[in-house]
PyMOL commands that place a pseudoatom at each C-alpha (Angstrom):
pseudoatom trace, name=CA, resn=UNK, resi=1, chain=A, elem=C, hetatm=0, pos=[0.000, 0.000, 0.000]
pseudoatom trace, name=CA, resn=UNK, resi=2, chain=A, elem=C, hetatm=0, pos=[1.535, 3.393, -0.996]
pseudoatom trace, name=CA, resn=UNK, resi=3, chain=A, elem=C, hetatm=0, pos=[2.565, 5.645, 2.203]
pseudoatom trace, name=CA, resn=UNK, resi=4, chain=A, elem=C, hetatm=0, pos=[0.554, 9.216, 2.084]
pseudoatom trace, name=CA, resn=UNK, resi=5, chain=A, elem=C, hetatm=0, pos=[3.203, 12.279, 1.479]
pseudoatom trace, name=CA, resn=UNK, resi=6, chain=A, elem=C, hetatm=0, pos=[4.617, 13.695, 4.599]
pseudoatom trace, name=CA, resn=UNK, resi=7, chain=A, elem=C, hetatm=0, pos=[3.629, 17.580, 4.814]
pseudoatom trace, name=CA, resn=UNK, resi=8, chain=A, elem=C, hetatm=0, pos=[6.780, 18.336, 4.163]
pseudoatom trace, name=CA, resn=UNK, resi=9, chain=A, elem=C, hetatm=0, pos=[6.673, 16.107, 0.831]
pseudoatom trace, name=CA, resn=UNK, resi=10, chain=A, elem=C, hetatm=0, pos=[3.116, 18.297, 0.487]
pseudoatom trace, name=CA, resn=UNK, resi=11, chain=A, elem=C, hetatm=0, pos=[4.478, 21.607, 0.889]
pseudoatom trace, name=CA, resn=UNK, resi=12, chain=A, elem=C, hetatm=0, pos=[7.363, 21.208, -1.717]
pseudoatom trace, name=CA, resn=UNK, resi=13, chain=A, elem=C, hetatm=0, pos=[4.448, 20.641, -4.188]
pseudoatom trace, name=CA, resn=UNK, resi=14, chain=A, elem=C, hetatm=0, pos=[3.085, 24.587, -5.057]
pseudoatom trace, name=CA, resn=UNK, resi=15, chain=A, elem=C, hetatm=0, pos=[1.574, 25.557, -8.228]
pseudoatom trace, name=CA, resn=UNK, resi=16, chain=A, elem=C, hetatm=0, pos=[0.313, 28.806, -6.276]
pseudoatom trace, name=CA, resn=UNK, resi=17, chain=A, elem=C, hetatm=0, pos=[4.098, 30.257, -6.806]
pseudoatom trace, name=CA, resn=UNK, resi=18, chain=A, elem=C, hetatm=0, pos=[3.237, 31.990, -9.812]
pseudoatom trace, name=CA, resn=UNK, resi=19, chain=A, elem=C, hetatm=0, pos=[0.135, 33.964, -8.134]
pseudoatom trace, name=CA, resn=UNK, resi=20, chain=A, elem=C, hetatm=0, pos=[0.450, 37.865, -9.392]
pseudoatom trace, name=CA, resn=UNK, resi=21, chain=A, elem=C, hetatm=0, pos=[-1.880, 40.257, -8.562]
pseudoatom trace, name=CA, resn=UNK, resi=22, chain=A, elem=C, hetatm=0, pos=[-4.618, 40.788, -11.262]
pseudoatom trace, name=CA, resn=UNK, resi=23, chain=A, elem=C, hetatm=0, pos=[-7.021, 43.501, -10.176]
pseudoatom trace, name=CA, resn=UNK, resi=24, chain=A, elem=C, hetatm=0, pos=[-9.258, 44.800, -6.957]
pseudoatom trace, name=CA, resn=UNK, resi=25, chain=A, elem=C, hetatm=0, pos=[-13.032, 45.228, -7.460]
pseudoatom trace, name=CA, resn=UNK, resi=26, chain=A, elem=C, hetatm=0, pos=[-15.552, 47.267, -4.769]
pseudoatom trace, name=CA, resn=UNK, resi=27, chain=A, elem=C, hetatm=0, pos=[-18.389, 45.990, -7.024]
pseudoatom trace, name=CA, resn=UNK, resi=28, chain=A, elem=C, hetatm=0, pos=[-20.583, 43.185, -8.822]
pseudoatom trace, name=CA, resn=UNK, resi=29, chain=A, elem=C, hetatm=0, pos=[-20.143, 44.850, -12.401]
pseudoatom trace, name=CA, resn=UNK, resi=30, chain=A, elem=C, hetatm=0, pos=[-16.087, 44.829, -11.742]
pseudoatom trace, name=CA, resn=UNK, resi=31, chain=A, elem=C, hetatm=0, pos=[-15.813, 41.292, -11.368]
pseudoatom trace, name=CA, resn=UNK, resi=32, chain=A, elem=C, hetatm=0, pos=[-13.998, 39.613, -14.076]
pseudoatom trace, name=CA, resn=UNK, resi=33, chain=A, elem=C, hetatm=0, pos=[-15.873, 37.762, -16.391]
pseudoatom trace, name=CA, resn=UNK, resi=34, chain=A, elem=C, hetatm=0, pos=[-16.722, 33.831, -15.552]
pseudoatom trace, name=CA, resn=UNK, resi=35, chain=A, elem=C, hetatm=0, pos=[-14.431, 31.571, -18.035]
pseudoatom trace, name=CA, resn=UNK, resi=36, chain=A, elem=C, hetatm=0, pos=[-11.625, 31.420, -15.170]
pseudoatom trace, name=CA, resn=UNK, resi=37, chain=A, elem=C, hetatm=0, pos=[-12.293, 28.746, -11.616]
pseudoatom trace, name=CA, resn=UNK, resi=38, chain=A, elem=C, hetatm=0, pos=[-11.955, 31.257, -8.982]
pseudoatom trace, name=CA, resn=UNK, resi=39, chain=A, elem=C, hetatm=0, pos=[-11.427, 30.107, -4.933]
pseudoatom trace, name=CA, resn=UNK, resi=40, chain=A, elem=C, hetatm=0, pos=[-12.146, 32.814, -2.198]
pseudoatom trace, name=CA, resn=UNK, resi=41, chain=A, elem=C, hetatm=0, pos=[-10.266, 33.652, 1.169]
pseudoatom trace, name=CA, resn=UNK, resi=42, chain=A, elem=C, hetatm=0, pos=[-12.861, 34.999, 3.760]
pseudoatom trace, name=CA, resn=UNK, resi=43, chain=A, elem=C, hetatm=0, pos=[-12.344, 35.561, 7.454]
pseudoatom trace, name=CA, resn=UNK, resi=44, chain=A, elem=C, hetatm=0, pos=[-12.702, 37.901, 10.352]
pseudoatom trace, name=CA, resn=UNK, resi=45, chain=A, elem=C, hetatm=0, pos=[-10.571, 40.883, 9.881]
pseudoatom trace, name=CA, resn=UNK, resi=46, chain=A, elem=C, hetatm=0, pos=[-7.012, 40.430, 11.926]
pseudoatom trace, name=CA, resn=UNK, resi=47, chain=A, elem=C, hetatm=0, pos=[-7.365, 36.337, 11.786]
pseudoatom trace, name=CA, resn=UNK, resi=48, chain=A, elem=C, hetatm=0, pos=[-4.296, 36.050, 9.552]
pseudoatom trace, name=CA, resn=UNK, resi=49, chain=A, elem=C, hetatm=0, pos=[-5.562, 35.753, 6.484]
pseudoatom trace, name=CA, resn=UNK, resi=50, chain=A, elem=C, hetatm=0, pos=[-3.022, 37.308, 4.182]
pseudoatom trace, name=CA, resn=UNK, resi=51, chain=A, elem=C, hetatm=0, pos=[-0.413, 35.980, 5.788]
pseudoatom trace, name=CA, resn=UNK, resi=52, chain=A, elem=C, hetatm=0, pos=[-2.361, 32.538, 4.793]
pseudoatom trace, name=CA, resn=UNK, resi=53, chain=A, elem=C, hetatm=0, pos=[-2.858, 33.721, 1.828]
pseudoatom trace, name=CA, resn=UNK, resi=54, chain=A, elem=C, hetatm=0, pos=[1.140, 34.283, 1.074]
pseudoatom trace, name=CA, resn=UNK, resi=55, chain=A, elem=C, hetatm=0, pos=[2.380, 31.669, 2.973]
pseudoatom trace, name=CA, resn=UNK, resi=56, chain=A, elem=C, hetatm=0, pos=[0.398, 29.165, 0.664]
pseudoatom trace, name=CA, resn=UNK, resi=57, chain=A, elem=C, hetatm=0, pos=[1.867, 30.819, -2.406]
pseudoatom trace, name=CA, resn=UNK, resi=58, chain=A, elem=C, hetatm=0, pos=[5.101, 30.952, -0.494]
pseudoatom trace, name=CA, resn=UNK, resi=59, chain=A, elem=C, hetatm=0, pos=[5.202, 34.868, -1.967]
pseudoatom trace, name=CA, resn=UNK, resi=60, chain=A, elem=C, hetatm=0, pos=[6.275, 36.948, 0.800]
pseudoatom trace, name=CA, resn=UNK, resi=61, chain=A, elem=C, hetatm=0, pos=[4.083, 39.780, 0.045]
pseudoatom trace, name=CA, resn=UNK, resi=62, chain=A, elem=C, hetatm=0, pos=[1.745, 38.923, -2.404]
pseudoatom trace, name=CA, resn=UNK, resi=63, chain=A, elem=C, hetatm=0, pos=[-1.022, 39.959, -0.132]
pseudoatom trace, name=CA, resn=UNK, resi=64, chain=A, elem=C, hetatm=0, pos=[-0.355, 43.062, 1.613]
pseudoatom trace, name=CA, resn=UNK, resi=65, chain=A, elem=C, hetatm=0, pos=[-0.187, 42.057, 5.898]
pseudoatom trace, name=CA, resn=UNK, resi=66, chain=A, elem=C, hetatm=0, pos=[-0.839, 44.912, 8.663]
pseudoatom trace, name=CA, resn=UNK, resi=67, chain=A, elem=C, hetatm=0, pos=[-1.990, 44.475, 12.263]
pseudoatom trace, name=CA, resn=UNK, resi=68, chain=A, elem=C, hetatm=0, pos=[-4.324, 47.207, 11.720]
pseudoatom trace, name=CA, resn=UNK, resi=69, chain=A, elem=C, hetatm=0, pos=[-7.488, 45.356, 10.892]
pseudoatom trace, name=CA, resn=UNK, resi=70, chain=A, elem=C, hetatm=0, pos=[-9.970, 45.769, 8.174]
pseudoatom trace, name=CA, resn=UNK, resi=71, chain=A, elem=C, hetatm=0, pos=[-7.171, 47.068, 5.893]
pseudoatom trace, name=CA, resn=UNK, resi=72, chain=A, elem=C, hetatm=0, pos=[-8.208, 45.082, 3.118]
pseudoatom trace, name=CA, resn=UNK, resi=73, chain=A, elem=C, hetatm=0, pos=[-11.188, 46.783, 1.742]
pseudoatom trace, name=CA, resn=UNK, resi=74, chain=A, elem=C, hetatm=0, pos=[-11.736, 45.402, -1.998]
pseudoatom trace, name=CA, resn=UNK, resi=75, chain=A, elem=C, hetatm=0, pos=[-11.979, 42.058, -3.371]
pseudoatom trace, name=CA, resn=UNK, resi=76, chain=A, elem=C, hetatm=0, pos=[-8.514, 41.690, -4.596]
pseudoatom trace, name=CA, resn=UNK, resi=77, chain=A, elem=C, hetatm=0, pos=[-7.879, 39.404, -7.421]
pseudoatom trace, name=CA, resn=UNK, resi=78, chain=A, elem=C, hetatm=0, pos=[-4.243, 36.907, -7.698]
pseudoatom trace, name=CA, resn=UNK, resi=79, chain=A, elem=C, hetatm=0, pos=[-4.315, 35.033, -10.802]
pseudoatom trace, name=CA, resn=UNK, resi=80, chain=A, elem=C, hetatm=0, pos=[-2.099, 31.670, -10.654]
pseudoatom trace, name=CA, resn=UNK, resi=81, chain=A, elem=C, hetatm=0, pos=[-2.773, 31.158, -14.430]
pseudoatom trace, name=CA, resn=UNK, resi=82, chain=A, elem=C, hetatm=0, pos=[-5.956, 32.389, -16.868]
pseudoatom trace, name=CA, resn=UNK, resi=83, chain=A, elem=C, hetatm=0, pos=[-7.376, 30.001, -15.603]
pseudoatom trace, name=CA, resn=UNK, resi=84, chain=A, elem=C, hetatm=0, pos=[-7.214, 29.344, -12.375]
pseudoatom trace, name=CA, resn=UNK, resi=85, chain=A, elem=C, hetatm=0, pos=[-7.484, 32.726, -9.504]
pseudoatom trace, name=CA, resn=UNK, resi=86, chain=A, elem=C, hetatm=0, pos=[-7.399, 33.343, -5.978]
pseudoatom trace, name=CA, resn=UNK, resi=87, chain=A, elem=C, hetatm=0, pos=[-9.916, 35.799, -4.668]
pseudoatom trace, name=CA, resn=UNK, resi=88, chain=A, elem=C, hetatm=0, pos=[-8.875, 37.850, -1.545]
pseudoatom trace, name=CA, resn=UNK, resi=89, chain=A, elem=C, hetatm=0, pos=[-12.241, 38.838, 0.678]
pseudoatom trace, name=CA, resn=UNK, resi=90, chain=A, elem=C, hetatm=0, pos=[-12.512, 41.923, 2.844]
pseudoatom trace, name=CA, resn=UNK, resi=91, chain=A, elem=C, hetatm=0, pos=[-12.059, 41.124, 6.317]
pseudoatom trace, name=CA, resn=UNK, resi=92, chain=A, elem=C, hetatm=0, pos=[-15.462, 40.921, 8.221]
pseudoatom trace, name=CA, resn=UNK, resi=93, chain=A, elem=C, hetatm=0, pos=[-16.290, 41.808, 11.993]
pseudoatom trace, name=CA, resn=UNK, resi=94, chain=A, elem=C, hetatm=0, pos=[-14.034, 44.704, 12.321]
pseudoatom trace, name=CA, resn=UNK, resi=95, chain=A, elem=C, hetatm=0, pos=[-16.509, 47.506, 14.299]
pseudoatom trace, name=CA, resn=UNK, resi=96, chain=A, elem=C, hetatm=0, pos=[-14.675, 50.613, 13.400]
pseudoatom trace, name=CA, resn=UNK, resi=97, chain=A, elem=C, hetatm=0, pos=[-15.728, 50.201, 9.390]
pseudoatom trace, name=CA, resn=UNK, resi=98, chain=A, elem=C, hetatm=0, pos=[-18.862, 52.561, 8.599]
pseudoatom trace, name=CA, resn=UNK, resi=99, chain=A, elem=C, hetatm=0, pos=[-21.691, 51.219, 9.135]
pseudoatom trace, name=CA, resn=UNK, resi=100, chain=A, elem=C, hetatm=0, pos=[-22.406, 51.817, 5.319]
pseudoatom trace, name=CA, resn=UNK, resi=101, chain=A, elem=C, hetatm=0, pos=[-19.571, 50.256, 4.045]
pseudoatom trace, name=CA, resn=UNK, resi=102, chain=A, elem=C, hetatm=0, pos=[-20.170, 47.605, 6.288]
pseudoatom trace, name=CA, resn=UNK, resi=103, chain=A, elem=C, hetatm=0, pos=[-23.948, 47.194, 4.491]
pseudoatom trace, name=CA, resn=UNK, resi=104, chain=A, elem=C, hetatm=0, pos=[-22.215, 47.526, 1.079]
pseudoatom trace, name=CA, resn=UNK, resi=105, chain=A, elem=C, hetatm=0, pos=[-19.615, 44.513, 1.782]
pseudoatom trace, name=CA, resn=UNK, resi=106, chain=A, elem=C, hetatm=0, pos=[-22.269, 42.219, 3.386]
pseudoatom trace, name=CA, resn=UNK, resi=107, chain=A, elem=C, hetatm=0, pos=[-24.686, 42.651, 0.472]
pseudoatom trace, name=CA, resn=UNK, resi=108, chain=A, elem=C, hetatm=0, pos=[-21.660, 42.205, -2.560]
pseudoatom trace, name=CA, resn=UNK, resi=109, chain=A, elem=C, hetatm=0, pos=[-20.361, 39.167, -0.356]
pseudoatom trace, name=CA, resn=UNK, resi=110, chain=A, elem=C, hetatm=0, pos=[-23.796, 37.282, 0.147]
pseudoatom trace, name=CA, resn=UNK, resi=111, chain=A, elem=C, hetatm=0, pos=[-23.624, 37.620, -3.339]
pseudoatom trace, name=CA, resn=UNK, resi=112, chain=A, elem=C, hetatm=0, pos=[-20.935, 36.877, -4.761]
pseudoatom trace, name=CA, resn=UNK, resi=113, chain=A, elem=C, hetatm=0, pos=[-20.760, 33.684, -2.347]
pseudoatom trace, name=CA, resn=UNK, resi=114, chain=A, elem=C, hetatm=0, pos=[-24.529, 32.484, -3.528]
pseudoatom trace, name=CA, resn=UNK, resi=115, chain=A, elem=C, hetatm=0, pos=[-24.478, 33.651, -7.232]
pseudoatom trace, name=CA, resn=UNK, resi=116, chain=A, elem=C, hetatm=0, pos=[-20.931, 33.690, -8.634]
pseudoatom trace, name=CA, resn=UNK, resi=117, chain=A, elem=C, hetatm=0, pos=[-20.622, 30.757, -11.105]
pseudoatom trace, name=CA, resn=UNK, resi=118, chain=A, elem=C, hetatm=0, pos=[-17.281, 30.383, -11.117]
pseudoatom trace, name=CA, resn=UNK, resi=119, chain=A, elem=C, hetatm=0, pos=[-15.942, 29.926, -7.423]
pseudoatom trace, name=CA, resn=UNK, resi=120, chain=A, elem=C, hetatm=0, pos=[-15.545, 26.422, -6.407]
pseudoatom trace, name=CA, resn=UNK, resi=121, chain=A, elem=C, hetatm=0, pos=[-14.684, 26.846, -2.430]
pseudoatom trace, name=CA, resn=UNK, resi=122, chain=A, elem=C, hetatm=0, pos=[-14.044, 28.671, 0.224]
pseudoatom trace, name=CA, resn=UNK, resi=123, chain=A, elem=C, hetatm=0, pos=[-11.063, 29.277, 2.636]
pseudoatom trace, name=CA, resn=UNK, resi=124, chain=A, elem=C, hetatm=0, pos=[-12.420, 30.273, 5.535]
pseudoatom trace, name=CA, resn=UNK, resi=125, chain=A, elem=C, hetatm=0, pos=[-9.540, 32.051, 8.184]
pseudoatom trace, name=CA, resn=UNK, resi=126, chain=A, elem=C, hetatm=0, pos=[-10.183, 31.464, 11.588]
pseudoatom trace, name=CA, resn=UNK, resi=127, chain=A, elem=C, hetatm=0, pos=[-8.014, 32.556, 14.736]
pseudoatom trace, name=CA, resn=UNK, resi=128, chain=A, elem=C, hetatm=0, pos=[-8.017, 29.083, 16.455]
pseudoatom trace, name=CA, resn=UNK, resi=129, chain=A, elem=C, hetatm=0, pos=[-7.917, 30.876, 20.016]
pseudoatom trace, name=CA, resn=UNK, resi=130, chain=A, elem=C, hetatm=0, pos=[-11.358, 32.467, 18.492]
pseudoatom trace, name=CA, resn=UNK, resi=131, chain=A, elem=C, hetatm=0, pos=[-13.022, 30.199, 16.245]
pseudoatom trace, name=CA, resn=UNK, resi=132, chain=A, elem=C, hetatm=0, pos=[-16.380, 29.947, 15.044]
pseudoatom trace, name=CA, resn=UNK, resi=133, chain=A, elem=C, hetatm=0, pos=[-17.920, 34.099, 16.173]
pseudoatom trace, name=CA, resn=UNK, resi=134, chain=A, elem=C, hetatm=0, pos=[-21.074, 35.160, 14.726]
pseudoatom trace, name=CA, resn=UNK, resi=135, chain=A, elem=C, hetatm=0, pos=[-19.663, 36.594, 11.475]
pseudoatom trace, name=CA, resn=UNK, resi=136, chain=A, elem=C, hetatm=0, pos=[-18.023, 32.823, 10.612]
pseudoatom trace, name=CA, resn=UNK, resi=137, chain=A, elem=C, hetatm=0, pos=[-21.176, 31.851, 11.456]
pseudoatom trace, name=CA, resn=UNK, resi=138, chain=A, elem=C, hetatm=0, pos=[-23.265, 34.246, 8.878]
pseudoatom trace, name=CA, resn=UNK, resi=139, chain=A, elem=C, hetatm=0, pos=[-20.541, 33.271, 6.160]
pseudoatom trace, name=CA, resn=UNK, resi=140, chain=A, elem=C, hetatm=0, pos=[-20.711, 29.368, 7.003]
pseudoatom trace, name=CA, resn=UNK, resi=141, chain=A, elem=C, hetatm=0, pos=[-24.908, 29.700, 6.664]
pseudoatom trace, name=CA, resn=UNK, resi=142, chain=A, elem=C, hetatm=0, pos=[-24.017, 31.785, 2.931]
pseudoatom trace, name=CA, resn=UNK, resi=143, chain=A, elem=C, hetatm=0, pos=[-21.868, 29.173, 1.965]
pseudoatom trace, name=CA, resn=UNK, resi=144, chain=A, elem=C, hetatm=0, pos=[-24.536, 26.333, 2.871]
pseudoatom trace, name=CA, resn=UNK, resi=145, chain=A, elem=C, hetatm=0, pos=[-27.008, 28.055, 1.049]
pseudoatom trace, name=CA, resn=UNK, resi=146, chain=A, elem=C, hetatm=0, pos=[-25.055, 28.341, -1.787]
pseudoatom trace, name=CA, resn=UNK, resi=147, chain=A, elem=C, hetatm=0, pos=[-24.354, 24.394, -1.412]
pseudoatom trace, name=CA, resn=UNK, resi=148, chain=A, elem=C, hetatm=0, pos=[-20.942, 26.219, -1.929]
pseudoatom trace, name=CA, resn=UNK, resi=149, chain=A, elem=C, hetatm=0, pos=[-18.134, 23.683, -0.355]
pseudoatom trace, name=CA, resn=UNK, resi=150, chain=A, elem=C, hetatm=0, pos=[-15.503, 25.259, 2.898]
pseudoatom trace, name=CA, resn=UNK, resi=151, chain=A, elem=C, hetatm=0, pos=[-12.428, 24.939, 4.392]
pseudoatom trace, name=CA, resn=UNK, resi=152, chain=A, elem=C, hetatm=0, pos=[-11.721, 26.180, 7.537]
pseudoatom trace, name=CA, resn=UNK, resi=153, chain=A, elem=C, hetatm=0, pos=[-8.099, 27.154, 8.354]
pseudoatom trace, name=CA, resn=UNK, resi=154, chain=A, elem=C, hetatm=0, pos=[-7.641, 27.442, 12.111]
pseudoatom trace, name=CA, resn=UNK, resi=155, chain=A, elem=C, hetatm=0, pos=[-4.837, 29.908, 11.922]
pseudoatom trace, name=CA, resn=UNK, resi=156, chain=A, elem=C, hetatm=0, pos=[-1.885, 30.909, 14.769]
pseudoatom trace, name=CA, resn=UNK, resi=157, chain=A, elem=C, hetatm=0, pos=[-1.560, 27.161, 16.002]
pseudoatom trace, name=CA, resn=UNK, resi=158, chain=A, elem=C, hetatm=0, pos=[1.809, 27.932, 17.063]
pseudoatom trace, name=CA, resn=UNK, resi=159, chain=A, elem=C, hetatm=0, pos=[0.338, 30.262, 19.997]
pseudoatom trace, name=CA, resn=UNK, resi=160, chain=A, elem=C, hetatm=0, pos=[-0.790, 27.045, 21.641]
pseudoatom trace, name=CA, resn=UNK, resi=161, chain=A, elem=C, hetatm=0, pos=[1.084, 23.512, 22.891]
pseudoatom trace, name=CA, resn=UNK, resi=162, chain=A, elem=C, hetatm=0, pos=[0.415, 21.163, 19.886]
pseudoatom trace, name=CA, resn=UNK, resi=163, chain=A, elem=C, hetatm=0, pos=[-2.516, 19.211, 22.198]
pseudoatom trace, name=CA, resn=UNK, resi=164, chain=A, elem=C, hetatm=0, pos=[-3.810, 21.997, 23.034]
pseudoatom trace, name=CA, resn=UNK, resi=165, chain=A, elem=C, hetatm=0, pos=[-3.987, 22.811, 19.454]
pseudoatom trace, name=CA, resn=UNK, resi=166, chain=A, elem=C, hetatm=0, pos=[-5.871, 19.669, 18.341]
pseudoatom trace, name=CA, resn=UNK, resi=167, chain=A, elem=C, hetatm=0, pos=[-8.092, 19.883, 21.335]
pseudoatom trace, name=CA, resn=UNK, resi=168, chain=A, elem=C, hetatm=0, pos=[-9.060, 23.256, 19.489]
pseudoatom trace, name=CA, resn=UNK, resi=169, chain=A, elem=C, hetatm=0, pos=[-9.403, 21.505, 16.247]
pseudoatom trace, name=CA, resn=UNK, resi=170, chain=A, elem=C, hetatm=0, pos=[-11.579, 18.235, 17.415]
pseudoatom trace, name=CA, resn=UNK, resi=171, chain=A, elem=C, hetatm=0, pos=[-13.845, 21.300, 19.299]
pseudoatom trace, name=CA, resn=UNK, resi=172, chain=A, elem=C, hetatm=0, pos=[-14.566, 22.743, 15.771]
pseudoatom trace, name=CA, resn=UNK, resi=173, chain=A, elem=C, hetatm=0, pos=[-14.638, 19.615, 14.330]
pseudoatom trace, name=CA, resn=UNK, resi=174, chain=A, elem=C, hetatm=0, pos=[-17.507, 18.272, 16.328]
pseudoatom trace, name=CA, resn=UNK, resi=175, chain=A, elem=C, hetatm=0, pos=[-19.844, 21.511, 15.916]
pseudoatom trace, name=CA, resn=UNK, resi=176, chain=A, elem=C, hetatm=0, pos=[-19.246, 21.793, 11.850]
pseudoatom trace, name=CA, resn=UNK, resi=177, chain=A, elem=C, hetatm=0, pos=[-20.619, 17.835, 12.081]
pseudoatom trace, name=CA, resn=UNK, resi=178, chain=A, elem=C, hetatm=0, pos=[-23.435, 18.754, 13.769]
pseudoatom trace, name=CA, resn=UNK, resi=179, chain=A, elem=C, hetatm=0, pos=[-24.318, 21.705, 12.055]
pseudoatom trace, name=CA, resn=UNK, resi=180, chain=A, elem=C, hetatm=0, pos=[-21.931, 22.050, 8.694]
pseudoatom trace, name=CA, resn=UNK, resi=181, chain=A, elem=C, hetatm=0, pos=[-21.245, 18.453, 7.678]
pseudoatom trace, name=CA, resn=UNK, resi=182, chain=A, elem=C, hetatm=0, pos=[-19.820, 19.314, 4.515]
pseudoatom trace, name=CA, resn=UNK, resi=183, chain=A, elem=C, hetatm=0, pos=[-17.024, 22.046, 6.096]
pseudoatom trace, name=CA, resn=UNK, resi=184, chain=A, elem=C, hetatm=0, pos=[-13.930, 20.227, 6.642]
pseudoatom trace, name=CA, resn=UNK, resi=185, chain=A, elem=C, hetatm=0, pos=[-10.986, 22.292, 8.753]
pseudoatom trace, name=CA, resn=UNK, resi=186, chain=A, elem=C, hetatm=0, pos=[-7.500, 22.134, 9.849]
pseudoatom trace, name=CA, resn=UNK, resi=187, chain=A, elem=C, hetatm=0, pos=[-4.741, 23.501, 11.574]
pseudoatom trace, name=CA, resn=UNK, resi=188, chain=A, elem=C, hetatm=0, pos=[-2.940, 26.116, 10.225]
pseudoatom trace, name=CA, resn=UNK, resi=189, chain=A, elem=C, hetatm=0, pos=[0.481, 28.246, 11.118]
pseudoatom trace, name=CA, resn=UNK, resi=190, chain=A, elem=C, hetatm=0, pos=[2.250, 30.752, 9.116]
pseudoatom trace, name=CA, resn=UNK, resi=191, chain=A, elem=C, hetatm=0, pos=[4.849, 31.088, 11.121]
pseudoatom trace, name=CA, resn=UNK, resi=192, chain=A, elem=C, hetatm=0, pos=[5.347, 27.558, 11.634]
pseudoatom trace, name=CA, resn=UNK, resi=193, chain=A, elem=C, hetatm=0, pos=[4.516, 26.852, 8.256]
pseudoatom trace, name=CA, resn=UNK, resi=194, chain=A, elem=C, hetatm=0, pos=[1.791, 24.040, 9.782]
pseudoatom trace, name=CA, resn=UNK, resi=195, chain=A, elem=C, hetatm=0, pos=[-0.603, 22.799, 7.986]
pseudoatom trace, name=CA, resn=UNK, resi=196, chain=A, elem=C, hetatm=0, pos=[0.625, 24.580, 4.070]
pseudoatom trace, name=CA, resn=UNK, resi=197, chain=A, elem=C, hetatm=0, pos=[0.591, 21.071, 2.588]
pseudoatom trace, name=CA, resn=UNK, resi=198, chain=A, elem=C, hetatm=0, pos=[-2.997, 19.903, 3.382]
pseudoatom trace, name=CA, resn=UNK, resi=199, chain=A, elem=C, hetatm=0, pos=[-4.575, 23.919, 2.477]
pseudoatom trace, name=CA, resn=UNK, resi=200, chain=A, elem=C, hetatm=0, pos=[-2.876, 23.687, -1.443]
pseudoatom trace, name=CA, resn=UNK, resi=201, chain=A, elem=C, hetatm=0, pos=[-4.308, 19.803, -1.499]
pseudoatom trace, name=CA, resn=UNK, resi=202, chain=A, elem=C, hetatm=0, pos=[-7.927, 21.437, -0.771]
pseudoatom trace, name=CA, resn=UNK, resi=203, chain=A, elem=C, hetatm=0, pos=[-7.239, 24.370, -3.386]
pseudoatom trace, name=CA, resn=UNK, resi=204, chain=A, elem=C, hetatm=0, pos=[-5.844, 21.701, -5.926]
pseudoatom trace, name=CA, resn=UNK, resi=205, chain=A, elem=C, hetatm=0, pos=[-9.035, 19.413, -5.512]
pseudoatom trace, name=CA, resn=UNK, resi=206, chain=A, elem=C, hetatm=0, pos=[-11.134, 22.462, -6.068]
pseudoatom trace, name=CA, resn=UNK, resi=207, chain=A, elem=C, hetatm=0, pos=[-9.180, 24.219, -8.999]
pseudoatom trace, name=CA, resn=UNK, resi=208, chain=A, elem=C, hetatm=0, pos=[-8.810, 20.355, -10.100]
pseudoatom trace, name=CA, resn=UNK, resi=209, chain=A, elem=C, hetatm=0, pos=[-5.073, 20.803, -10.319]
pseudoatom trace, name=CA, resn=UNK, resi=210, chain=A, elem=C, hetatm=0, pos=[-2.785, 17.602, -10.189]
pseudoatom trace, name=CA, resn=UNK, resi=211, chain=A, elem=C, hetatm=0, pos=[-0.912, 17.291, -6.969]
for i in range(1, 211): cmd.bond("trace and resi %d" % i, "trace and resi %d" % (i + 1))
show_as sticks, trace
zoom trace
């Protein structure tokens, strides 16, 4: 019987490399046209999604990172090939946005995640010493009503002993069964580079990219 790849073995195998930035849209008639399978980053704003996002791609700063949050305020487009993109979300949750802005975003990304032909998952960023608030909630109900198929990433694992860590993980585990059985998750570091090797196999099954 053929041994599974180590992560290590996994994370040496990354198409994402050639991700370049392609454009940033603030509405539905921006978005580029369909013809090109499109996977989205979403998460709470400060849960480490850009640094996901890069350390994936193993680009250093192919997604702008701040500890300011809400700083990314468009949907920001990072094509790997013409046919295959990554699609950065605005953060969500972060109070200080205008209230109006804050409509605009909630309406384009209910949206997008329900009507938008051409994305084929969803990368959902979680802080694993926060998992699971209301907002990952709202975008977890989208994405079942959109039978649209997510994958959490239970980021900063390294700010927690490794069982400590999976005690996190089997918590989050246990609620998506019993409420979003079709949301798979894992653990996820960018500093530790945890986890890289199993988040591109999830992006290669949905951009159906040979691993």
């Amino acid at each position: 019987m053929p041994q599974k790849p180590t992560e290590q073995a996994r994370s040496s195998i990354n198409p994402y490399r050639s991700a370049e930035f392609l454009l940033s849209v603030n509405n539905w008639s921006q978005l580029p046209n369909n013809t090109a399978i499109e996977v989205a980053f979403a998460g709470r704003s400060n849960a480490g999604k850009s640094s996901a996002i890069n350390t994936i791609a193993n680009i250093k700063n192919l997604c702008r990172t701040s500890k300011t949050p809400g700083r990314t305020q468009m949907i920001n487009y990072f094509s790997i090939d013409p046919q295959h993109h990554l699609v950065d979300l605005p953060g969500y949750g972060y109070a200080k946005v205008p209230l109006k802005i804050k409509q605009h975003w909630q309406t384009l990304l209910e949206r997008y995640l329900i009507e938008r032909a051409s994305l084929k998952g969803v990368m959902m960023i979680m802080d694993v010493r926060r998992p699971l608030t209301q907002y990952d909630t709202l975008m977890l109900q989208w994405c079942q009503k959109a039978n649209m198929p997510a994958h959490i990433l239970l980021t900063k694992s390294d700010k927690f002993k490794h069982g400590a860590a999976k005690n996190e993980l089997l918590k989050v585990q246990r609620t998506l069964q019993a409420e979003y059985p079709d949301t798979s998750a894992q653990l996820f570091s960018s500093l530790k580079k945890t986890g890289v090797g199993e988040a591109r196999e999830k992006l290669n099954e949905w951009f159906n990219l040979t691993s």
